[in-house]
C-alpha positions in Angstrom: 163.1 44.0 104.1 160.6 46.1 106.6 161.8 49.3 107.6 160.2 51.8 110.5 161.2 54.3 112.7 159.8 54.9 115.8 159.0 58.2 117.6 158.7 57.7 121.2 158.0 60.0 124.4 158.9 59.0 127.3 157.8 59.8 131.1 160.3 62.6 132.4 162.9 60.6 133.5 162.8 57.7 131.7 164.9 58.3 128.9 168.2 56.2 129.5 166.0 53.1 130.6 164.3 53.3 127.7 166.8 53.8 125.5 169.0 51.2 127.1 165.4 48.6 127.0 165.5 49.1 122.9 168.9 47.3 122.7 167.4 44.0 123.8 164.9 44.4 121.2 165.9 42.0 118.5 164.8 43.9 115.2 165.7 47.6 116.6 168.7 48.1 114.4 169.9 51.5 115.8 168.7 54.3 118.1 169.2 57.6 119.1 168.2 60.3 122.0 166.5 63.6 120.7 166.0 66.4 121.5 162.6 68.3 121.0 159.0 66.9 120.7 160.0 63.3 120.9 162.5 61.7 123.6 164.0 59.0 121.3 163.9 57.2 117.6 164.3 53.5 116.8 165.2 52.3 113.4 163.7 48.9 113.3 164.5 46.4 110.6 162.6 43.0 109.9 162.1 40.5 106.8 158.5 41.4 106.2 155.9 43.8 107.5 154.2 41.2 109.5 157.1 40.9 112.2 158.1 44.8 112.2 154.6 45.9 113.3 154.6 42.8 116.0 158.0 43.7 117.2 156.9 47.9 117.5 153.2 47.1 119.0 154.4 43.9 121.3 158.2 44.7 122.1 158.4 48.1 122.2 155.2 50.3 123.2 155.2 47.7 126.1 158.5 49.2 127.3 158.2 50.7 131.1 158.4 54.5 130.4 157.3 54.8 127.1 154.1 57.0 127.2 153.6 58.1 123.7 154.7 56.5 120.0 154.5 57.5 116.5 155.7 54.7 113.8 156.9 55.7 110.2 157.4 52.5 108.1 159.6 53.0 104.9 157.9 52.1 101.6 160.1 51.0 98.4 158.4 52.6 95.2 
């Protein structure tokens, strides 16, 4: 399994529509508000790496009010 997190600013405002956008994302398995340099995180979960980078650069940083994202994937030594 694929495992990223994604960092992501939004436009002021935006915040709640965002967040509420990511939970009609199939592979976003959880998310959460911040506070600080980044607006919100989205732990997203797919079988291979080949759908989790589709579903963070196609489903995601498409999202109305998302200005700004940095992805961490997860690597299994």
């Amino acid at each position: 399994m694929a495992t990223g997190f994604v960092l992501i600013t939004t436009a002021p405002g935006s915040e709640h529509d965002v967040r509420n956008s990511l939970d009609s994302v199939e592979h976003v398995a959880s998310r959460w508000m911040l506070f600080g340099e980044y607006d919100l995180i989205a732990k997203v979960q797919a079988d291979d790496e080949f759908t989790l980078t589709r579903v963070i650069v196609e489903e995601i940083r498409s999202i109305s009010g998302i200005t700004n994202t940095k992805t961490l994937i997860g690597a299994e030594l």
